[in-house]
TORFISE-338076 format. One record per residue (C-alpha): x negated, y, z negated; chain. Coordinates in pm, 1 decimal. Layout:
% residues N
     east    north       up kette
        X        Y        Z     A
...
% end
This chain:
% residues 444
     east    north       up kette
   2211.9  -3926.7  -1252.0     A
   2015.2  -4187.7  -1464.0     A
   1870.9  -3983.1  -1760.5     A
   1621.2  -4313.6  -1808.9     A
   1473.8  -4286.6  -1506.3     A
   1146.6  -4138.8  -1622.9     A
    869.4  -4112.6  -1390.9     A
    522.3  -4269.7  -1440.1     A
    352.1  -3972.1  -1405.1     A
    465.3  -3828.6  -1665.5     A
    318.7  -3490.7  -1828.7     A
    -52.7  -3630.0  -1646.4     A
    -11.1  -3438.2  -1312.9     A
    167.9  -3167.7  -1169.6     A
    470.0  -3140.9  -1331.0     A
    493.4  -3022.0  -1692.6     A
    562.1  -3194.3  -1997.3     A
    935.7  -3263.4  -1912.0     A
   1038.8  -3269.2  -2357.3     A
    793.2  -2926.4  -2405.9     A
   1011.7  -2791.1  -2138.4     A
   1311.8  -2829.6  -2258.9     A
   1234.4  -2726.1  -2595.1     A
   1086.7  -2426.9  -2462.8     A
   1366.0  -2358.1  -2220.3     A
   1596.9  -2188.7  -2524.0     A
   1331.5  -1909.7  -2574.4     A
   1288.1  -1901.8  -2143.9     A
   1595.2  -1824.3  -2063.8     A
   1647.1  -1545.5  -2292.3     A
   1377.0  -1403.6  -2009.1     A
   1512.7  -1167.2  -1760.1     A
   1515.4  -1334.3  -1424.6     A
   1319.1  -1176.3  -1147.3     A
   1462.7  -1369.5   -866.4     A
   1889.9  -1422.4   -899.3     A
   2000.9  -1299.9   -611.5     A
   2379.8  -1402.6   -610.5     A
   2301.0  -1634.6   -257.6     A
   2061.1  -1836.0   -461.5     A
   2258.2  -1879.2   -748.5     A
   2572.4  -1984.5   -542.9     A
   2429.8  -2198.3   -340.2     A
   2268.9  -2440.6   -587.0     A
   2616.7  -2396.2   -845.4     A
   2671.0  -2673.2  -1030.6     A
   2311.4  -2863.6   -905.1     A
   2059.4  -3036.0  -1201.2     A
   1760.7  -2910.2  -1047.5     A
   1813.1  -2524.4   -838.6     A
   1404.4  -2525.9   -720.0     A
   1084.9  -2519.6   -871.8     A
    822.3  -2273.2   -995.7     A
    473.6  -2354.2   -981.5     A
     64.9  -2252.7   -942.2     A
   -184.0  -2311.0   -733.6     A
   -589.7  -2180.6   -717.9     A
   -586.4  -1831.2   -505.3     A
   -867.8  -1915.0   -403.0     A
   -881.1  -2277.0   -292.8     A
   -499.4  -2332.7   -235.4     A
   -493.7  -2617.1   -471.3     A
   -159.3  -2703.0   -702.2     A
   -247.6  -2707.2  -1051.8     A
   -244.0  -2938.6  -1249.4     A
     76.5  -2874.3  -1515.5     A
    189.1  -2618.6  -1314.8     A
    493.8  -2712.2  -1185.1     A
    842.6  -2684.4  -1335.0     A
   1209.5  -2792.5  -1282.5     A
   1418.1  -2472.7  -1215.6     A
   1777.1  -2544.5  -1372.2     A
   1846.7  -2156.9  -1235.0     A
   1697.0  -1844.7  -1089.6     A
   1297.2  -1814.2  -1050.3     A
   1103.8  -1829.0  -1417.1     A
    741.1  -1811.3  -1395.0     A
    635.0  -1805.2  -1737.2     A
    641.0  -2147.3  -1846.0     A
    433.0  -2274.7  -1558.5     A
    180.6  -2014.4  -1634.1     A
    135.7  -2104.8  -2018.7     A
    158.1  -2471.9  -1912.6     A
    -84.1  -2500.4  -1609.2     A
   -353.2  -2270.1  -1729.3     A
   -437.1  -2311.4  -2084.4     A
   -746.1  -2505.2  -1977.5     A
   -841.9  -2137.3  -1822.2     A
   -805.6  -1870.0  -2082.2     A
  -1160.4  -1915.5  -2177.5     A
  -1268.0  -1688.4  -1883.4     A
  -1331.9  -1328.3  -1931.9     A
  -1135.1  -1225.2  -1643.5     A
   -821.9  -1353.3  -1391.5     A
   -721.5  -1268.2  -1050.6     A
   -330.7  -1330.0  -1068.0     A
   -112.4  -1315.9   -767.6     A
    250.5  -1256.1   -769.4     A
    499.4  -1190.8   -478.9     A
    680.9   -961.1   -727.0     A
    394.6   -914.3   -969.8     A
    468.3   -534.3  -1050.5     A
    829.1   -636.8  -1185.5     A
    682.5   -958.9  -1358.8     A
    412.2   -777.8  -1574.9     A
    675.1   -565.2  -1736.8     A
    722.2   -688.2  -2095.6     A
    513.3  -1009.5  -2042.9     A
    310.7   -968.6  -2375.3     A
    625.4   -927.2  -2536.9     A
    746.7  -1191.5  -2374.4     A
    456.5  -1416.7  -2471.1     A
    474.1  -1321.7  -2880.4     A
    835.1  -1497.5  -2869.2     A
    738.1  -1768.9  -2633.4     A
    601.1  -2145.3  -2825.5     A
    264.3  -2208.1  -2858.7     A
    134.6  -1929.5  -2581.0     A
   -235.2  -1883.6  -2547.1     A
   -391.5  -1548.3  -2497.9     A
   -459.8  -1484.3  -2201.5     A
   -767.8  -1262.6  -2078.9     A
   -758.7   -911.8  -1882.4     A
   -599.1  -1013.1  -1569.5     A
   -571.1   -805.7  -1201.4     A
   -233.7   -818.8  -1150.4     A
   -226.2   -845.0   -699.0     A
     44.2   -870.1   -476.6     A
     -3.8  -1074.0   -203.8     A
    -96.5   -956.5    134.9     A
    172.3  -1042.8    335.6     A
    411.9   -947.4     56.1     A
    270.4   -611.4    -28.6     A
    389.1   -424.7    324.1     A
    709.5   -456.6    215.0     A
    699.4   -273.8   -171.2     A
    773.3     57.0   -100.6     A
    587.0    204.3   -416.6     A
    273.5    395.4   -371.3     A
    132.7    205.1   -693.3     A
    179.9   -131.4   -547.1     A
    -15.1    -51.0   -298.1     A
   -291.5     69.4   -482.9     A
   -309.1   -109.6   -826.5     A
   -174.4   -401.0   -695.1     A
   -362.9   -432.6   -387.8     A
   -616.1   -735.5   -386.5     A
   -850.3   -520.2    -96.9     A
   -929.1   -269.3   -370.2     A
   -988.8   -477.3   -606.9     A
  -1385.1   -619.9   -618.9     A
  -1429.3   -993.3   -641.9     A
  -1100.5  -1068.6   -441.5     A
  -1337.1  -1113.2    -88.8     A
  -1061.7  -1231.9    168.5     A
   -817.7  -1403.3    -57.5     A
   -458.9  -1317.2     68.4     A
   -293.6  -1457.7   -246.1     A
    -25.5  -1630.7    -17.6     A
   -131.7  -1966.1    -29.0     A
    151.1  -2062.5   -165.5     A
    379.0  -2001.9     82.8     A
    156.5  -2244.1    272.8     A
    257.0  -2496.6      4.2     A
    667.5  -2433.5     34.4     A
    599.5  -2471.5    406.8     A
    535.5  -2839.0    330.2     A
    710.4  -2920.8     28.1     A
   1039.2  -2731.8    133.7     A
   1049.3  -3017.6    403.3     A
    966.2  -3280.9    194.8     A
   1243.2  -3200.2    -79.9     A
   1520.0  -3287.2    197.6     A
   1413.7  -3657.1    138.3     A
   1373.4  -3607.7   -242.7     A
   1757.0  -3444.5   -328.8     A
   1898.4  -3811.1   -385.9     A
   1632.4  -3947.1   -571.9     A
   1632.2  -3964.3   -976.9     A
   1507.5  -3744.4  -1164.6     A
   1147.9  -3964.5  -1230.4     A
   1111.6  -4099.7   -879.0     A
   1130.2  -3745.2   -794.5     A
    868.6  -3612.5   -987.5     A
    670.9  -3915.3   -900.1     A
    742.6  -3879.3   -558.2     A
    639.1  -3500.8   -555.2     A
    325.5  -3598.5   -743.1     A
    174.6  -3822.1   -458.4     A
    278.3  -3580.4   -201.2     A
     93.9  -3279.2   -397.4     A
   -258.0  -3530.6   -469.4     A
   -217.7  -3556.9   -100.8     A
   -212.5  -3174.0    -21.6     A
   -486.7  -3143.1   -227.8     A
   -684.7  -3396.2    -90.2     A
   -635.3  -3276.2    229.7     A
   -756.1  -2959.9     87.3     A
  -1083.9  -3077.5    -34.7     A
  -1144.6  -3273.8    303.2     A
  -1116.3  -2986.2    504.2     A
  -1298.0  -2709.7    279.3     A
  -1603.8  -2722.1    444.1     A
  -1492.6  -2756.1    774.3     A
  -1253.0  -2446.8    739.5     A
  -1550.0  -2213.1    545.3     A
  -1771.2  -2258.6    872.1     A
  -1472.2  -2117.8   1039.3     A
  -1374.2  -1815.5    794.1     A
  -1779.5  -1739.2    783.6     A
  -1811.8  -1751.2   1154.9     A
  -1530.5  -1509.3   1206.2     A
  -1649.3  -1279.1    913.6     A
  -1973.3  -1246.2   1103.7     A
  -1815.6  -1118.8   1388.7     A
  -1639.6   -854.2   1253.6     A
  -1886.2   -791.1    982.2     A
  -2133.0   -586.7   1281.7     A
  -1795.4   -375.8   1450.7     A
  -1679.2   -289.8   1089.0     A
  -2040.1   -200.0    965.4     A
  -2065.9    -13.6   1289.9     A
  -1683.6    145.6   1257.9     A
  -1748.8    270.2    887.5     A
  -2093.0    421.5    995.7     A
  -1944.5    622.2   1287.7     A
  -1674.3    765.3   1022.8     A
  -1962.4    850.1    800.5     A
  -2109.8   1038.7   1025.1     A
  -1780.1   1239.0   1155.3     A
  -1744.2   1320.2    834.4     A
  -2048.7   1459.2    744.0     A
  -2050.6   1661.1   1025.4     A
  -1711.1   1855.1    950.6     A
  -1838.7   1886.0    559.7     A
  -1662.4   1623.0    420.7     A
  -1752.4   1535.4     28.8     A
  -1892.0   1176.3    154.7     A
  -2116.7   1170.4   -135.3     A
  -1868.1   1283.7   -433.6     A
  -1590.7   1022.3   -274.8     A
  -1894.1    729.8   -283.3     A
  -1941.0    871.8   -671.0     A
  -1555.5    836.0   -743.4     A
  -1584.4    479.6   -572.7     A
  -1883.8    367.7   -830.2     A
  -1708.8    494.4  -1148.8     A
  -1392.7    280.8   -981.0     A
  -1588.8    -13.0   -911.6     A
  -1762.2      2.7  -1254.7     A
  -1420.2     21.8  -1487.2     A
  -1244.0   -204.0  -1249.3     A
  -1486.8   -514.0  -1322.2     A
  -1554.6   -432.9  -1702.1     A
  -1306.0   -704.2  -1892.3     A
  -1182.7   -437.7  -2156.9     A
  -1096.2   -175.4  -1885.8     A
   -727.8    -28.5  -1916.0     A
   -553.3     40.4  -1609.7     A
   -460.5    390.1  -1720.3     A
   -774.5    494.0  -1791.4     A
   -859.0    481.6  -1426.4     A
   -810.5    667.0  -1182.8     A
   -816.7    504.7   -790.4     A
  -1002.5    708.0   -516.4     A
   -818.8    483.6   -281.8     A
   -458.2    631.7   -364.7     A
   -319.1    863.2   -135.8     A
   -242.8   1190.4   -264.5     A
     87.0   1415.2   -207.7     A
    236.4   1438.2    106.7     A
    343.0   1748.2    288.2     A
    721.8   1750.7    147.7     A
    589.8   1691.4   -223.8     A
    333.3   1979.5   -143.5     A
    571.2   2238.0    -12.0     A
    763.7   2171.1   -317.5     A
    498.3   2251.1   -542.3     A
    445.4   2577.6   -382.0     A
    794.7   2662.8   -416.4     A
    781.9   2598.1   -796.1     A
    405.1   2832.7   -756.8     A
    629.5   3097.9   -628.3     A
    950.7   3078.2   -857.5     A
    618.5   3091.2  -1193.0     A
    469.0   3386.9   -983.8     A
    873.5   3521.8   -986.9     A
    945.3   3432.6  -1310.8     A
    595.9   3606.3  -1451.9     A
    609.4   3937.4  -1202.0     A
    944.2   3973.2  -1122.6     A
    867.9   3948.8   -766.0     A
    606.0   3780.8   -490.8     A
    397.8   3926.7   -230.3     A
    514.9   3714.4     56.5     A
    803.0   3405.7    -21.5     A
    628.1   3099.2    -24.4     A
    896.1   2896.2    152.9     A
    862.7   3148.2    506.0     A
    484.3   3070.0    477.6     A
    505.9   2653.3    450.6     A
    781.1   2707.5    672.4     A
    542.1   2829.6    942.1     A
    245.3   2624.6    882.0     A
    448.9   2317.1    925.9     A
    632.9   2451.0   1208.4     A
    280.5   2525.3   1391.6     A
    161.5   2136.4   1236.4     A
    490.1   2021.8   1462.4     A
    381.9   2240.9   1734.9     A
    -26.6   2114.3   1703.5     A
     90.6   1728.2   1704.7     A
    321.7   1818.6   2005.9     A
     16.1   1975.5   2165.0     A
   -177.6   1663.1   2138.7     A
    108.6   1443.9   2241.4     A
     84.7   1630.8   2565.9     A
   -292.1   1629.1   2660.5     A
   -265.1   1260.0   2566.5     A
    -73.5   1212.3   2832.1     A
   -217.9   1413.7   3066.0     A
   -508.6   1201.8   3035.3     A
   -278.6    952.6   3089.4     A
   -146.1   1066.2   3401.1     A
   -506.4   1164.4   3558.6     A
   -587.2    785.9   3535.2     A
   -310.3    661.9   3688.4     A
    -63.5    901.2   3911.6     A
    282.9    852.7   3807.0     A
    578.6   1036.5   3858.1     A
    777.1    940.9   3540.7     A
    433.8   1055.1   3318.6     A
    477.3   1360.5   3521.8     A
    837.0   1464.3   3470.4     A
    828.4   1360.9   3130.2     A
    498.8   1561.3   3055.6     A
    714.3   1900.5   3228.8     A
   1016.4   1774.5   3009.3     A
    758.9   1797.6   2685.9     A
    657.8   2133.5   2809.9     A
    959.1   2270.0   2860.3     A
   1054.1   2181.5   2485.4     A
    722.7   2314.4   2331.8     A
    785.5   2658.2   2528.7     A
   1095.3   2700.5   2315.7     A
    866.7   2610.1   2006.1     A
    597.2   2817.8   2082.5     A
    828.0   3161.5   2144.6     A
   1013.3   3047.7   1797.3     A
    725.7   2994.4   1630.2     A
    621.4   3357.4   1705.2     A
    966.7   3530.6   1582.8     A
    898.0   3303.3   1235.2     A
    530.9   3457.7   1250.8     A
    647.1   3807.9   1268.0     A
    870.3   3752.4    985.0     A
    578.5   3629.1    762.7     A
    220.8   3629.9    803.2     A
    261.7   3862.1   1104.8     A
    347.7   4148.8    780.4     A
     69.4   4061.2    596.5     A
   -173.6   4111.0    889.9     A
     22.7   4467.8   1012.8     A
    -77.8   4594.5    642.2     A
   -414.5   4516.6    654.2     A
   -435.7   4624.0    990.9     A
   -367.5   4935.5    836.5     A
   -672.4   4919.1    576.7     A
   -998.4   5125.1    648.0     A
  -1209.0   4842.6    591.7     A
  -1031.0   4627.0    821.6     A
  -1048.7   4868.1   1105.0     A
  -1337.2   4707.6   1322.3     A
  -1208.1   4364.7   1264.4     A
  -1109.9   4164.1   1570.1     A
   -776.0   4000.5   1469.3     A
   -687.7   3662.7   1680.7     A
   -398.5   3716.4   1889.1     A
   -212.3   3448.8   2058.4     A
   -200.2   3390.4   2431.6     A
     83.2   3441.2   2637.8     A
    268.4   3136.4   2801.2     A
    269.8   3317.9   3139.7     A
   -133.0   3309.7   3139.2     A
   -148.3   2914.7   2995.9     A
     54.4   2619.9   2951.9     A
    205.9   2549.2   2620.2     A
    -47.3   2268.7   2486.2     A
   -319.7   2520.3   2502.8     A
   -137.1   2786.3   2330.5     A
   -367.4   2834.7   2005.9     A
   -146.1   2958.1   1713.2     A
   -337.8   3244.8   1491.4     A
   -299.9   3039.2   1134.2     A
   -442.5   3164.9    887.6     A
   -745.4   2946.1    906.0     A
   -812.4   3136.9   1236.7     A
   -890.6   3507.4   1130.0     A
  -1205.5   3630.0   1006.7     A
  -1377.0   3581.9    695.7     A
  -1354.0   3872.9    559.7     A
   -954.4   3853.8    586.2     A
   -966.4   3468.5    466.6     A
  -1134.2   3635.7    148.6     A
   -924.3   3897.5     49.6     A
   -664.6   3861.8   -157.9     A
   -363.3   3949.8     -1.5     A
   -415.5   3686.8    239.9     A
   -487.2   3388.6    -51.8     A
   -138.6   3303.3    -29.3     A
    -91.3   3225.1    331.8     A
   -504.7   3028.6    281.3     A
   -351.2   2843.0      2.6     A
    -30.1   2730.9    192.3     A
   -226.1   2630.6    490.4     A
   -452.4   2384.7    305.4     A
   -244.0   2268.4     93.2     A
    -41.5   2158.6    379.0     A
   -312.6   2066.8    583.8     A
   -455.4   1823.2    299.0     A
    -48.7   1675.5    282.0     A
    -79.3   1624.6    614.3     A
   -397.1   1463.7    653.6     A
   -295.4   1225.5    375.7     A
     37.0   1131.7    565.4     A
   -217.1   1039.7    818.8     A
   -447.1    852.7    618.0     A
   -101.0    648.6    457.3     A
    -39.4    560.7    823.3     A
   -418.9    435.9    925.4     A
   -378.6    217.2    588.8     A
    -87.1     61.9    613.6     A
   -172.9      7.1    975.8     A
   -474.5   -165.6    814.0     A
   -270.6   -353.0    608.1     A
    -76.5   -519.7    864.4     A
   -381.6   -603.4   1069.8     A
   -500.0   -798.8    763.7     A
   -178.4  -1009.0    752.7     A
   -133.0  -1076.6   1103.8     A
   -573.0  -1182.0   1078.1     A
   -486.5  -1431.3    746.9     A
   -235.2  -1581.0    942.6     A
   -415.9  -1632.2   1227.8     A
% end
């Protein structure tokens, strides 16, 4: 390799100052690497160059200007973020995303008080990209991460990047012999070119993105009004859960917010397994305190997410009963008399776990004298209806004036906790259904 072989672009377009980087390398690569997955480190052994690292506008898609940098190993970000946006840290806030962002924000102002000549930077949302984000498995990314919660984002997907590689990964076949400045030089005219092409076409391609927004701005207005209204007719808080949106929305855009002092209305709560283990640990404090329990928690959630299993199963059935009414078919059939036969055998189990649990509690109130004209709910017998239209007597299903008393507020308390675990499983689902949608629409 000719070490002369500077390019003419030097330090005046995309790539960094090539002497600041080396200078600066000795306190980079005492950085922990995000990216060194033992592949990419074998398969560019013994190379000058192993890749680059680099910015671009989240918004526009543009390459900035300094932003790009010479990997000698692994995936370092740093550098190419002090270098490319110093021109930047004038603004009060940033939208910054990162494939990996939730591992790259650990220790970074730490990072920054060792690193040569580092600006400082302004509060910054720290988003994951949307075609990244499906596949980070914590809640939090999700949530604090996610650029759809986050007001001022609009549409930005934060992967326009990976619309870059797309081009420049073919483009750095032709480049791997060059030198090391007829590269950069060569990389240079190619990026001026991708954003020129970018500029040309920005007007053209906002007719198109508005033009599809108004499309599906009338079916989503008309989507979250008809949820609005479902909700407000089975009671739902709608007004409190708009409340905890405003507070959100009002801490989230203030500059000197602090992410812990915030809490998200958009993150799901506990699930149904993290909720029948806090019950458990209710009942081993009520153990613990009395010496004993009125009824043991775990035979209660046991039954109330038995007769959840048995309610989905229920629904699974009529759904395809619909199903079949449409269309006559004899595999819908069989396999709907298959589905039956199994939720028989759940039903009848069910009822022996009932007995052994809140079937007690009701036989000793039975027994009280102000219980004695109540009409208990009794469950009907398979040989008078099928098994999807079995209704289960849950707790929520007896009277009032049993749901009140107090030797039933353990079996209440069970049920909706469950029920609320449940319904945010549900809600987990519907979003990350969501989420995908979005992908699959900002590739399209």
């Amino acid at each position: 390799m000719d070490k002369d072989d500077r390019p003419l672009t030097h330090g005046a377009a995309f790539f960094a100052k090539s002497l600041t980087i080396r200078n600066g390398w000795k306190i980079v690569l005492k950085m922990p690497r995000l990216s060194s997955f033992k592949a990419l480190t074998n398969q560019y052994s013994g190379k000058v160059v192993a890749g680059l690292v680099a910015l671009a506008c989240a918004r526009s898609g543009m390459i900035m200007a300094g932003g790009v940098v010479d990997l000698p190993k692994g995936e370092r970000v740093d550098f190419a973020k002090v270098s490319a946006t110093r021109a930047f840290v004038q603004l009060l806030l940033w939208y910054e995303y990162y494939d990996i962002v939730c591992q790259y924000i650990i220790n970074f102002d730490k990072r920054m008080l060792d690193f040569p000549g580092a600006p400082v930077f302004p509060k910054t949302h720290h988003l994951i990209g949307a075609y990244h984000l499906p596949g980070h498995v914590k809640p939090e990314c999700k949530t604090k991460h996610n650029g759809h919660f986050v007001p001022g984002t609009g549409h930005t997907d934060g992967e326009d990047f990976e619309r870059v590689w797309s081009v420049q990964n073919a483009i750095a076949r032709s480049t791997r012999e060059m030198g090391p400045g007829h590269r950069h030089d060569a990389l240079n005219v190619h990026m001026a070119d991708y954003n020129a092409q970018k500029v040309f076409k920005q007007a053209s391609l906002a007719v198109k993105r508005y033009k599809r927004i108004q499309e599906r701005f009338e079916s989503d207005r008309a989507n979250l009004e008809g949820m609005e209204r479902s909700l407000t007719e089975f009671g739902a808080p709608l007004e409190d859960w708009r409340k905890q949106e405003r507070a959100w929305l009002k801490k989230v855009n203030d500059p000197n917010w602090r992410r812990e002092d915030i809490t998200n209305p958009y993150e799901p709560q506990e699930d149904k397994k993290q909720a029948l283990a806090e019950l458990n640990r209710e009942n081993e404090r009520d153990r613990a305190a009395n010496g004993t329990t009125s009824e043991p928690t775990h035979r209660l959630g046991r039954l109330m997410k038995f007769a959840m299993d048995i309610e989905q199963k229920q629904g699974k059935i009529h759904a395809q009963l619909s199903e079949y009414k449409a269309k006559k078919s004899d595999s819908v059939y069989n396999e709907i008399e298959l589905l039956r036969q199994r939720l028989a055998d759940d039903v009848q189990e069910w009822e022996a776990v009932y007995e052994d649990s809140l079937g007690q509690i009701v036989e000793e109130l039975d027994m009280l004298p102000r219980f004695a004209t109540t009409t208990w709910p009794a469950m009907a017998s398979l040989q008078r209806c099928d098994p999807e239209d079995v209704s289960l007597p849950v707790p929520s299903q007896y009277p009032s004036s049993v749901r009140c008393c107090a030797e039933f507020a353990k079996a209440i308390r069970t049920e909706r906790v469950l029920r609320e675990g449940h319904a945010n499983d549900l809600i987990r689902d519907i979003k990350k259904k969501f989420r995908y949608a979005w992908v699959y629409l900002a590739i399209d």
